[in-house]
N, C-alpha and C positions, 0 to 999 in steps of 0.2 A: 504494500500500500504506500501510494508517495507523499511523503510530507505537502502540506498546504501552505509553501510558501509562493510570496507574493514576490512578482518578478522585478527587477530594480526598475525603477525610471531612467528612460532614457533621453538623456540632457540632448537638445538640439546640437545640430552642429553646425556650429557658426563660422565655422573655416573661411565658406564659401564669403560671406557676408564682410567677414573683415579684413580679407584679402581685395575686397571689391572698393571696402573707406581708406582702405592704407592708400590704395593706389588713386581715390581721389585727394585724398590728402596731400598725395605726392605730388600729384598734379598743380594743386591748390600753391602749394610754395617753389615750385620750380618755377626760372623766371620765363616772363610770359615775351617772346619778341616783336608781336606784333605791335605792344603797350611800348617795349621799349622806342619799336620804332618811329609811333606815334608821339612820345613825348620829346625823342629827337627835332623828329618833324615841326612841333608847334613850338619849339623852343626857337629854333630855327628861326621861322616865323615872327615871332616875338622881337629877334635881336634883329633883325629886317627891319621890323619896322610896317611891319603890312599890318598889323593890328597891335592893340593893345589891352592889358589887363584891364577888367572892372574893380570896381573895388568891392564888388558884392551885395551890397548894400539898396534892397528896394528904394526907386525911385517914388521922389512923394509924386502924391494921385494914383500913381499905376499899383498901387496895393491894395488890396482887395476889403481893406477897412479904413481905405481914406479912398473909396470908390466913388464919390462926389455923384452922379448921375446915377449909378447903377444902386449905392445907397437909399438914393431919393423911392429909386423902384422897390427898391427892397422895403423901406418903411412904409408905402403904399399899400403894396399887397398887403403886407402885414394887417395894416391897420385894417384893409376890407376886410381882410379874412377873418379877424376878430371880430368884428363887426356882425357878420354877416353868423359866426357860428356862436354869438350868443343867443340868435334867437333858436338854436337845437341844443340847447344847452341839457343835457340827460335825455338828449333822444338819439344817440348817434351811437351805435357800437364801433368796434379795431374796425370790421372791414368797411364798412359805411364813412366811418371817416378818411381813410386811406383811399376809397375810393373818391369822395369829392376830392382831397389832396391832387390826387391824379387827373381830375377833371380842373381845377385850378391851374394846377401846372399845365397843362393842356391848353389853354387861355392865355395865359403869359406868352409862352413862347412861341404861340402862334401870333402874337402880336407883331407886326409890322417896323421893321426897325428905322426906315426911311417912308415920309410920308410924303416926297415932292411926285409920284406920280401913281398914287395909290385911284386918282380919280379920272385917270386916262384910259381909256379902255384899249388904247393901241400899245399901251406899254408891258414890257414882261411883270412877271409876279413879284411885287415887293419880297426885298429879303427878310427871314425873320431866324430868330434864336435856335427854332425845329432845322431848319435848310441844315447850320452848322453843327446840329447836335445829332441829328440820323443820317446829315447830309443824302434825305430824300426831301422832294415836296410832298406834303401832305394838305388836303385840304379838312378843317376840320368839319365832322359831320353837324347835321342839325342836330338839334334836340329831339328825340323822339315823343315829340305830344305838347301840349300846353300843360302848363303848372303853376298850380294857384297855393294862396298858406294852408287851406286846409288839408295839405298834402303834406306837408311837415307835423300835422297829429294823427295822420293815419296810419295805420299795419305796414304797406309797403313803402320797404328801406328808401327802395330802388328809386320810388317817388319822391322822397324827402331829399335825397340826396339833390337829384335831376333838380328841383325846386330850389338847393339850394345853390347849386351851379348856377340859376339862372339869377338869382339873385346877386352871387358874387360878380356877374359878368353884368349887371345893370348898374351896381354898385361900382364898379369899377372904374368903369370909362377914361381909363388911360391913353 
């Protein structure tokens, strides 16, 4: 009769595994020629004379919180958006909210960045924020239906939302 012993465990083998990081590691600190060749090159460059160093340092306005125009856009929305979502104040669930967000954002960026030939009808399609950001054109859709406030105390989300898209977008008019 064979004794009940329990067979040892057998530890992974990691041979494979750490023969595969040594040799990125090695890779990692051996020196790189093409960098070197590159830092040759713009050094080069530098003592030429064909460019010169920055000193690093954002230039004022061009930083993204001394944005002068694009802040002004920013405390706008804000302010409608606040506006506009205190009157669903404990009616809006995660997806219902996230959903208008995206109908917002929707709105913004299809907003027209240049307005001198928006009312020509022989001219191409104003650019807007969407062009640069999916770099496709899209036009945005209508609304699907009319939406009144008694549609912000009813059952459907979907309503209250759409009513409040439309309110942000009347509120708006930037």
């Amino acid at each position: 009769m064979p004794l009940p012993f329990r067979q040892r465990p057998q530890l992974p083998n990691n041979k494979y595994l750490a023969v595969v990081r040594a040799r990125h590691l090695k890779r990692k600190l051996e020196k790189n020629p093409y960098k070197e060749d590159y830092v040759k090159f713009m050094d080069g460059v530098f003592k030429d004379g064909d460019a010169e160093e920055t000193d690093g340092s954002p230039k004022e306005g061009n930083t993204c919180h001394m944005g002068g125009v694009w802040e002004r856009q920013i405390r706008t929305v804000r302010s409608v958006m606040s506006s506009v979502l205190t009157q669903a104040t404990g009616r809006l669930d995660d997806t219902s909210l996230r959903t208008f967000f995206y109908e917002a954002m929707s709105i913004v960026n299809n907003r027209p960045l240049t307005t001198d030939t928006i009312n020509d009808p022989k001219s191409v399609e104003p650019l807007t924020p969407n062009h640069f950001l999916t770099m496709k054109t899209s036009v945005p859709l209508p609304p699907p239906g009319n939406f009144v406030e008694e549609d912000l105390y009813g059952r459907k989300r979907w309503r209250r939302v759409q009513y409040l898209t439309e309110r942000f977008w009347s509120a708006r008019n930037i």
